[in-house]
Backbone as a printed PyTorch tensor [residue, N CA C, xyz], in Angstrom:
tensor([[[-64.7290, 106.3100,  79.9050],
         [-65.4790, 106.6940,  78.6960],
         [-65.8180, 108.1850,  78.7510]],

        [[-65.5750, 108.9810,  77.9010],
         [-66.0190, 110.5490,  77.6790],
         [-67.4610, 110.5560,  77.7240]],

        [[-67.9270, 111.1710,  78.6190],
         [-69.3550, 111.8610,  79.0020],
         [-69.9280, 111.8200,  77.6310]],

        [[-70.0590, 112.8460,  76.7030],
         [-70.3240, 113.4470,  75.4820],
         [-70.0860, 112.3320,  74.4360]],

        [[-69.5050, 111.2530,  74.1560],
         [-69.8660, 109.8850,  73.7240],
         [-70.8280, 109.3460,  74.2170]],

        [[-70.9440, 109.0940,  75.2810],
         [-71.8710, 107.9980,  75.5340],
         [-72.9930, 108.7570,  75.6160]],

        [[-73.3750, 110.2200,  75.9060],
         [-74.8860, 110.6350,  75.4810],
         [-74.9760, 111.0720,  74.0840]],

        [[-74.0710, 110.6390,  73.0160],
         [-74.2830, 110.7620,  71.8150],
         [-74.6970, 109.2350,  71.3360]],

        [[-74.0480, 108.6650,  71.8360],
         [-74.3660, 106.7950,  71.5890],
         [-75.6620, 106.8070,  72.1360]],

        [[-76.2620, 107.2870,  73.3050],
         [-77.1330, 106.9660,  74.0760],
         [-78.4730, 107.3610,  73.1160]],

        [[-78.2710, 108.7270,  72.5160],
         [-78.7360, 109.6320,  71.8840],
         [-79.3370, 109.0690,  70.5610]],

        [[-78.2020, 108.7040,  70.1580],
         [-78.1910, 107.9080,  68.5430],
         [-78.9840, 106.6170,  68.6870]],

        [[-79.1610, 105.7230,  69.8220],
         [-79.7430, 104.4070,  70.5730],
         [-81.2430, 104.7820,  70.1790]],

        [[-81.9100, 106.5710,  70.6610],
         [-82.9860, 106.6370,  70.9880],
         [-83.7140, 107.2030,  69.5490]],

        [[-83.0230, 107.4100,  68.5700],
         [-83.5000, 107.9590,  67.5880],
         [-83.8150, 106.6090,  66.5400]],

        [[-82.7270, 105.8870,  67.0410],
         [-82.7990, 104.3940,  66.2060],
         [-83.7950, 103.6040,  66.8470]],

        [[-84.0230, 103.8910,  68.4760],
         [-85.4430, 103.0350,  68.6310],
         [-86.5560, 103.8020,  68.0510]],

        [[-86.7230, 104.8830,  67.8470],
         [-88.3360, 105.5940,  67.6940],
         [-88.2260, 105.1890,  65.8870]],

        [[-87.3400, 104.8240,  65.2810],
         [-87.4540, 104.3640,  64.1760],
         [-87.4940, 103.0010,  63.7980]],

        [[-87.5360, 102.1070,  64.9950],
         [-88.0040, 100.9160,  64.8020],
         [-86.6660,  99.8530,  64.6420]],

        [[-85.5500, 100.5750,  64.8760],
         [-83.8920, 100.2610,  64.8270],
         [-83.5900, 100.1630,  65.9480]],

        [[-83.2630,  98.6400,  66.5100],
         [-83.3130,  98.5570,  68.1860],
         [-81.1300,  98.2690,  68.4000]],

        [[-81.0350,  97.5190,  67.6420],
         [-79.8040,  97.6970,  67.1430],
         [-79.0520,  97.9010,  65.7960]],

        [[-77.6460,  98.0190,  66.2490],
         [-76.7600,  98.7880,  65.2940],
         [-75.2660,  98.2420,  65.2300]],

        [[-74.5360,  97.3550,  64.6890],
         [-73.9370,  97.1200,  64.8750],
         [-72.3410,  97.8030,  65.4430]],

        [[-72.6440,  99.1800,  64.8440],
         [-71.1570, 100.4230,  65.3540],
         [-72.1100, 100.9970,  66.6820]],

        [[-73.1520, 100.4140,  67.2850],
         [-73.5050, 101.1100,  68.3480],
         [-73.0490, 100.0560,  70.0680]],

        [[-72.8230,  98.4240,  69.2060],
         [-72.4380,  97.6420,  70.2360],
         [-71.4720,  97.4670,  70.5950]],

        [[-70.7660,  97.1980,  72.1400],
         [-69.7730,  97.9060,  72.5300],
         [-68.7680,  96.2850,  72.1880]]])
C-alpha cells in the first residue's frame, strides 16, 4: 500500500470521526 494513501485514508477517517462520521463506505477496505 502507498504510504501517502493510507495517511490520506487515515486522515480522511479522522476528520469523519470529529464530525460524528465513524464510517464510510469508500473508506472500507
Amino acid at each position: 500500500m502507498i504510504a501517502g494513501a493510507d495517511n490520506a485514508k487515515m486522515l480522511a477517517l479522522r476528520i469523519n470521526s470529529r464530525l460524528g462520521i465513524t464510517e464510510r463506505p469508500w473508506f472500507k477496505t
